[in-house]
N, C-alpha and C positions, 0 to 999 in steps of 0.2 A: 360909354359906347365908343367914345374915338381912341380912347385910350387900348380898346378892347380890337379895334380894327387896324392900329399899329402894333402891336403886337403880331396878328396875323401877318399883317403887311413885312415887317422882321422877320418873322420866320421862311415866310415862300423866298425874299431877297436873299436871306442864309442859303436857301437848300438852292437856289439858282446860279447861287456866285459859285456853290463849291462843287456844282455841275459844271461852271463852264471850266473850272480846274482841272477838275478829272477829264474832262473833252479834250484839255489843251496840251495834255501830257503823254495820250494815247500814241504810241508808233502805228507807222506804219505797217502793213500786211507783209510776208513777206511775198516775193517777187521770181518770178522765174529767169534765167539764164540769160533771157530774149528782151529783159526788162518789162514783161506786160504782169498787171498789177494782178493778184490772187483773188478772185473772186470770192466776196464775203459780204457781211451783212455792214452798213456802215458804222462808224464808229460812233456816233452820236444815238443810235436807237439800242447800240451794245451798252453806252453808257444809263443810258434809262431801264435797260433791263436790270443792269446791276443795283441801281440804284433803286427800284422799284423791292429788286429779291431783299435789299439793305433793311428798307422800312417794314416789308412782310413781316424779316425775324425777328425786329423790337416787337410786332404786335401781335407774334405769335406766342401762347405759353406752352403749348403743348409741345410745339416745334424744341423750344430752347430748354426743354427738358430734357431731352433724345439728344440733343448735341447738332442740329442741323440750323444754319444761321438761315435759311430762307425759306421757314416756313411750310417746307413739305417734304413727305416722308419722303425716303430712299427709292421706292419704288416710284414713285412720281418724277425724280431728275434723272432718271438713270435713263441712258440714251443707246442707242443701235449699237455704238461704239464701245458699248462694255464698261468704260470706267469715265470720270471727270474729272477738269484740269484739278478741280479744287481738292479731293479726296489725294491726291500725291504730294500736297505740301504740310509739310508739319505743320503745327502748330506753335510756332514764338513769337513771342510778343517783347517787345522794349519796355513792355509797361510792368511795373509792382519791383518787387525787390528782384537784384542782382545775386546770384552766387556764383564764389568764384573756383575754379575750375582748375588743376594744376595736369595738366597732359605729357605722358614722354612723348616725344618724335619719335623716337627709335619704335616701339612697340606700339604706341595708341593706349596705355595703361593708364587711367585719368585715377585722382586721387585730392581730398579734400583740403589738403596742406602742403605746403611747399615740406621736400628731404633732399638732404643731397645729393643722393642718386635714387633711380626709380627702382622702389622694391620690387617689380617682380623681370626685368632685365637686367639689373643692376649697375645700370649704365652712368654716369657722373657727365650735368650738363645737360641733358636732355628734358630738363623737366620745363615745361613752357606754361605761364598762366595766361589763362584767358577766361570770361564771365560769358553768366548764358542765366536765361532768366529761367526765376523759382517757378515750379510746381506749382504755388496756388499761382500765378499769373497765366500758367500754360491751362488752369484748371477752371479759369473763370470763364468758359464759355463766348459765345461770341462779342463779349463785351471786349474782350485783348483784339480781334481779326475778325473777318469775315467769313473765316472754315471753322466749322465746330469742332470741336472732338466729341470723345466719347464720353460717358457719363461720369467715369472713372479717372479722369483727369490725364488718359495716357497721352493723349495726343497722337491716336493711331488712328484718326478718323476715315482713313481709305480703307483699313480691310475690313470686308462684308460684313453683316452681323456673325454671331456666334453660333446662331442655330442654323444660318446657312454653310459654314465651313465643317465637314465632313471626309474623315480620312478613307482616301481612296485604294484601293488594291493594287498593286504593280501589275498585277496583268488587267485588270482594268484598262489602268494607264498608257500602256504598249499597244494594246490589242488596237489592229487596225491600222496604227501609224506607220506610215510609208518612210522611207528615211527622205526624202521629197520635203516632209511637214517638219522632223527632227532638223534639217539646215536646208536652206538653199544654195547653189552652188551659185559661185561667182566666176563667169563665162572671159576666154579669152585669155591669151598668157599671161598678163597681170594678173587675171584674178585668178586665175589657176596654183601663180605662187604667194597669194596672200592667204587662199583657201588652204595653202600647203601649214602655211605656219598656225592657222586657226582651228587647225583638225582636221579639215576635209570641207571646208565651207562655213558659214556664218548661221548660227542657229538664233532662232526669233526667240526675242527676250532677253539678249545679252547685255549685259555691261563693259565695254570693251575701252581699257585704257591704255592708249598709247603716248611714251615718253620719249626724248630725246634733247640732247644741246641745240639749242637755236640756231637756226638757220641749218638743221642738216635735213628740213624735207617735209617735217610730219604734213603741216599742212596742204602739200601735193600730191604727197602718198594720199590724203582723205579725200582729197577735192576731184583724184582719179577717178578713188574705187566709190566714190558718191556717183558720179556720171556712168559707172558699171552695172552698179544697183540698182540704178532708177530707166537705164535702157534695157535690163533685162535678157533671156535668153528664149530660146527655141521654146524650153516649156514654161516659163513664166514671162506673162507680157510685160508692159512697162509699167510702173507706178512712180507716185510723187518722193522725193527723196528730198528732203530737209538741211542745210547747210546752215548754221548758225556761227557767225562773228562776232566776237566782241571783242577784237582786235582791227580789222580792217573793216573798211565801209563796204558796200554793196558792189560801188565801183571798182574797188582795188582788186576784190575776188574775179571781178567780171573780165579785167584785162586781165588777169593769170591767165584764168579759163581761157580767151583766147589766145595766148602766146602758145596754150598749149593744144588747140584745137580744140578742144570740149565744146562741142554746140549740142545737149542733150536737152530734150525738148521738156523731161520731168524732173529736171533738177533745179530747187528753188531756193533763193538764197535772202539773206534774212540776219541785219547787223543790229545784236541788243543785247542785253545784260543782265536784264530783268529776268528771273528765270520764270516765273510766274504768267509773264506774258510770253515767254518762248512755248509755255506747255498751253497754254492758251490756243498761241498757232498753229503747236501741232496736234492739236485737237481738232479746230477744223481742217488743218488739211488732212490727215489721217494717210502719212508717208510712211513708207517701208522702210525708212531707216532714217534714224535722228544723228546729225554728228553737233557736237561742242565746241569751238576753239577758242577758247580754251575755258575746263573749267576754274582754271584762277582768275579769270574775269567775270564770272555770274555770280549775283548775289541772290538773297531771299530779303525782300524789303521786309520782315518782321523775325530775323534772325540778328543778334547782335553783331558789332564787327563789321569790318570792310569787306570786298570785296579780296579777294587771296589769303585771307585770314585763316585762322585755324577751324574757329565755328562755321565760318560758310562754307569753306568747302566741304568739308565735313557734311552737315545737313544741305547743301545743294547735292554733292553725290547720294546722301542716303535717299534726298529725294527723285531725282532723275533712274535710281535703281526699281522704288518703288512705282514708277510709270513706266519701267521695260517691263517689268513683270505684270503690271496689270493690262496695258493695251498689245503687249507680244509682238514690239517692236524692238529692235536692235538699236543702241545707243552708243555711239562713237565719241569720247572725251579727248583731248588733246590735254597732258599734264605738263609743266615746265620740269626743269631738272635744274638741283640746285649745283656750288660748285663741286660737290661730290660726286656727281652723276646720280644722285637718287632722285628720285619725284616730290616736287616742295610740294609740301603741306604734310599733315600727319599722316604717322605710316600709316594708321589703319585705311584710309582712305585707298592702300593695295588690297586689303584684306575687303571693304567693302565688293568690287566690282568682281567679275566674273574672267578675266582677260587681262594681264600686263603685258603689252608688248615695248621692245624697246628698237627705235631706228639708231643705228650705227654707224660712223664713217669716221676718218681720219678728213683732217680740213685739207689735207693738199690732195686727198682723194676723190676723184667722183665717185665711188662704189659706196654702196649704201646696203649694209646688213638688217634682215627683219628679225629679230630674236624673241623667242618668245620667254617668259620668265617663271607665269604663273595662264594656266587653261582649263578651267572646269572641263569645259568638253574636249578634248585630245590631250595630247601627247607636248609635252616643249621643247621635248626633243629636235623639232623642224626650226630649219632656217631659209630665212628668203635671202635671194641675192640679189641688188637692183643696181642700177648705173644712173645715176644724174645725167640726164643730157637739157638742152635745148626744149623739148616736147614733153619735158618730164621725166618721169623715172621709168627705167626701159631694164626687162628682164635678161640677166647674165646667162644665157645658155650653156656656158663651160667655162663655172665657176671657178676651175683651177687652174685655169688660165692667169687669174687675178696676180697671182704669188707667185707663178715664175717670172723670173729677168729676160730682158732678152738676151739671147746668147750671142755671142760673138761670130758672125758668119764667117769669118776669114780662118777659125780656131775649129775643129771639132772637137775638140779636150779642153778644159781650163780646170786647174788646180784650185783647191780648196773649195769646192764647190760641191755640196749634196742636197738630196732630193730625201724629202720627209712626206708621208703618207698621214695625216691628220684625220681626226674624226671632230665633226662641230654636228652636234644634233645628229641628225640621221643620214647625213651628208658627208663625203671624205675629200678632202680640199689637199692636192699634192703644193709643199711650198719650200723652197730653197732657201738652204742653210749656207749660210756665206762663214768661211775660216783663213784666218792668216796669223802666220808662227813668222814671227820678226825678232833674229838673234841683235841681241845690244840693246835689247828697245828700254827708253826708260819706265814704259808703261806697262806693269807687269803686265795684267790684263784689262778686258775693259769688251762690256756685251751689251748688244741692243736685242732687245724681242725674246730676249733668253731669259731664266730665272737663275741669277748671279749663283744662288748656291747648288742648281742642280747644276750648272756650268761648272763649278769648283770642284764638285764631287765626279762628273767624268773626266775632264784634266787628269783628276788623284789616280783612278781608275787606272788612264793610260799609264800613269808613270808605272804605279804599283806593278798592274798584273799586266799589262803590254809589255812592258819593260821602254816604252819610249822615254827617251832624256828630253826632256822638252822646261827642264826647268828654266835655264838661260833665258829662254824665247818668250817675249811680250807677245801674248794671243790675243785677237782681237774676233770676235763672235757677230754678226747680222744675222736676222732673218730679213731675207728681202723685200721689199714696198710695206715696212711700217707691220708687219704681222707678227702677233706675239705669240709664241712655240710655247703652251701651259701644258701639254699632255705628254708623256711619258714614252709615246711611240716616236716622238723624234730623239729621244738620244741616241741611238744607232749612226743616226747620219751625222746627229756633231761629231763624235766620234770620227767618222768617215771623213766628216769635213777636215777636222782637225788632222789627222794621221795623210790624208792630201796633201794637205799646203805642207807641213812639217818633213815629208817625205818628199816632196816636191814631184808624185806623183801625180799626174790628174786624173781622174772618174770619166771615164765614156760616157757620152749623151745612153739618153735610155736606160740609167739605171735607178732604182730607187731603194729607201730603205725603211725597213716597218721594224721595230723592235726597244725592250727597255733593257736599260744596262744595270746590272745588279752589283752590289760592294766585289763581288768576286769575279768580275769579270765577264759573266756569265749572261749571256743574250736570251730577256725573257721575254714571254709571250704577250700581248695586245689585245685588249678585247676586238671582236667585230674584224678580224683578219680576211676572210672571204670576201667582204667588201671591200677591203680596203683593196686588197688583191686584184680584185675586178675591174675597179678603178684606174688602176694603172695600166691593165692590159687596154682597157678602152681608149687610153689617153695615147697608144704606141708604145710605151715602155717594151724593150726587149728583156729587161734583168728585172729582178726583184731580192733582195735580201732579205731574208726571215730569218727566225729562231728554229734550229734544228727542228725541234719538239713539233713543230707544224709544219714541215715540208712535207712530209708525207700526203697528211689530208689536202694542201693543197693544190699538189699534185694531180689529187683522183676529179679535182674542179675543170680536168680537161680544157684549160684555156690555151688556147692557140698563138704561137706567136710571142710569147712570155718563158725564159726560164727562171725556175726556182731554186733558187742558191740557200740552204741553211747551213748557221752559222752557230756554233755550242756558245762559243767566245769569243774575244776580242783576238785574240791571237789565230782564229779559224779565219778572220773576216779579214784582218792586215792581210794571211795567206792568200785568199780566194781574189782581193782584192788588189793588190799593191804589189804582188809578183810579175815580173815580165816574160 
């Protein structure tokens, strides 16, 4: 009998001690802007709940048949809010045998053996190993975890059963929805031009990853358009908005926010790592938009591997996708870039999410480009233009203002100097081409922002079919404030630049140049010309230089204020230009 009453006595002191564990380990709730704490149930009766559902699923069999660890059916836990934290986490376990895993970076193509390069990109170097646990450990039920899976061992324990999921009609689908329910707009010039590069606003359900080099902003761009989202517009009131750190503390976000004025009354912030207790949190708070920063600091406690690893990110993105898509909340990731400028961790982890965005700037720059890469819902065509200041990041009203220099007030001519008409996404950004022809120089040539061999190929150009003697002469090529000339409508104006300085004529304020220069001299035509055109008349430009082949049409565009000069060839353009 006493031997029979210490046993007892052992057992309640085991399940107490590894209660007050689990109690001591609990974070805190997260917290609003204001610092007052999240209203929720305490952590000590959370911890007996879990601990109660723990014991139910050992002594359920019917339960841990079905694949549910607490003992009751699906229709029993299933809550107002559609889906639960636990159904969004895989299922891995550290426990049972390891297999190991050979992965390319470049593609995400995983393979059972190491090869020298990856068969199906065949890329050399890429192939990375990492272990992740076997099938039968994912397949044992809640003996590995506390989330079941399915019977089958997939480990897909959140999507509904089988005889609930039923394919639906496209017009079904459509019928009814307002484009209101397809995104929300995000109010006010900032979100106007975030909404620009997103499609037209933020659609519920997203996976949205945004990349950049350190220190160029992401986390200000997020911590803005969090305080945008959560104060809301004329047709949608305010709701709780989510802010997650696992880089800074609660405080360090809290003096941003004020440096930058954010005092929004539904924005709540919340510094942890654990992904499992992040979706915990946003479960009971049930916010309109969840952000990450970042996900190379979340982990999965029953996923093998660190935190920033190949496996975690990997199954924390696949999981954080499968909780946008069940509760139809918008999920904002913050990704590092490594020194390539790519996104660390495996490529697939692009191909997972819905959204690549990437933040851009030069370090001696404040201007900050939004480019988009990859957008299920729009176009990547769009770009945002922002300015670093003091208060944050502040929208460029006259983006191409960025790329011109300032001119010399004392001059109204300066040689060597042309004006290019650009196209980035759906936007036309006019930016000056800097040129100087230096006879003796020891440095034949020598270009910034140019691509060296379409630089070499107009040089040939002029000598060839211009007839200019320019060999003697060290040419020296800029575009100005750091911008690099990749598309094909600014060779016109090197040209022009070049044929300026070497002629020692200089180009009038007010003139620009749209056009591609062909082996034979011959000035060709530019996609998306009537924009670019428009653009220039907007900006003041009096001249503009086109390709013959389209003066005509652009002409009949009746723009006021602008004349249209074309030009067949190089030898039309020295004429129209460089004669006195």
């Amino acid at each position: 009998m006493l031997i029979a009453d210490m046993r007892c006595f052992r057992c309640f002191y085991t399940r107490a001690h590894s209660l007050l564990l689990q109690s001591s380990t609990i974070p805190y709730s997260p917290i609003r802007l204001h610092l007052r704490r999240l209203s929720s149930s305490s952590p000590v009766s959370s911890v007996f709940d879990s601990f109660s559902d723990q014991n139910d699923a050992s002594s359920s069999k019917e339960d841990s048949k079905i694949g549910f660890s607490d003992g009751k059916s699906r229709k029993a836990i299933s809550n107002t809010k559609g889906w639960d934290p636990g159904e969004v986490v895989m299922n891995k376990t550290k426990k049972g045998k390891l297999k190991t895993v050979w992965v390319c970076e470049s593609c995400g193509n995983s393979d059972g053996q190491w090869w020298g390069s990856c068969r199906s990109c065949h890329k050399v170097g890429t192939m990375k190993r990492f272990s992740e646990g076997s099938e039968a450990s994912v397949s044992g039920g809640s003996k590995g975890t506390s989330f079941g899976v399915t019977e089958g061992g997939t480990g897909l324990s959140w999507l509904p059963e089988q005889a609930m999921v039923q394919p639906h009609r496209l017009t079904d689908v459509i019928h009814g929805i307002t484009q209101q329910q397809w995104r929300f707009s995000l109010p006010g010039h900032f979100g106007n031009e975030v909404a620009r590069v997103l499609g037209g606003g933020l659609a519920p359900g997203s996976l949205i990853l945004i990349g950049g080099d350190p220190g160029i902003g992401k986390s200000t761009l997020l911590l803005q358009l969090a305080s945008i989202i959560a104060e809301g517009s004329e047709l949608v009131e305010q709701a709780p908005v989510l802010y997650i750190s696992g880089e800074e503390s609660v405080e360090q976000i809290g003096s941003r926010a004020d440096r930058m004025k954010i005092q929004t009354e539904e924005l709540y912030l919340f510094s942890s790592s654990d992904l499992q207790d992040i979706l915990n949190k946003a479960h009971r708070l049930s916010p309109r938009a969840l952000i990450i920063d970042s996900i190379q600091t979340v982990y999965l406690k029953d996923v093998t591997g660190s935190a920033g690893g190949l496996t975690q990110v990997k199954e924390c993105t696949s999981t954080l996708l499968r909780f946008a898509k069940k509760s139809n909340v918008p999920v904002f990731l913050v990704g590092h870039v490594t020194k390539a400028g790519d996104i660390a961790g495996p490529r697939v982890l692009e191909h997972i999410v819905d959204v690549v965005l990437y933040l851009e700037g030069e370090e001696s720059s404040a201007y900050r480009l939004l480019r988009s890469v990859k957008n299920r819902f729009g176009s990547t065509d769009e770009l945002g233009v922002f300015e670093m200041s003091n208060s944050g990041l502040e929208v460029v009203s006259n983006p191409s203002a960025i790329y011109l220099s300032q001119q010399n007030p004392d001059s109204d001519v300066l040689a060597g100097l042309a004006v290019a008409v650009v196209m980035d996404g759906s936007r036309s950004f006019l930016i000056e081409v800097q040129a100087l022809c230096s006879p003796g120089s020891t440095v034949s040539r020598h270009v910034n922002g140019v691509q060296a061999s379409r630089a070499d190929m107009i040089i040939a150009v002029l000598m060839k079919q211009a007839g200019l003697r320019i060999q003697e002469n060290g040419i020296f090529l800029n575009v100005a404030n750091g911008m690099a000339l990749s598309e094909t409508a600014g060779d016109l104006a090197i040209a022009a630049a070049i044929c300026s300085s070497f002629l020692e004529f200089p180009i009038p304020h007010g003139v620009a140049f749209i056009g591609e220069i062909g082996l034979g001299g011959e000035v060709r035509t530019v996609p998306r010309m009537e924009k670019r055109v428009s653009t220039v008349a907007k900006l003041g430009f009096n001249k503009c230089v086109v390709p013959k082949s389209v003066e005509s049409s652009l002409k009949a565009l009746d723009l006021k204020d602008i004349e249209i000069i074309g030009c067949k060839n190089l030898k039309e353009l020295i004429n129209a230009m460089f004669r006195g």
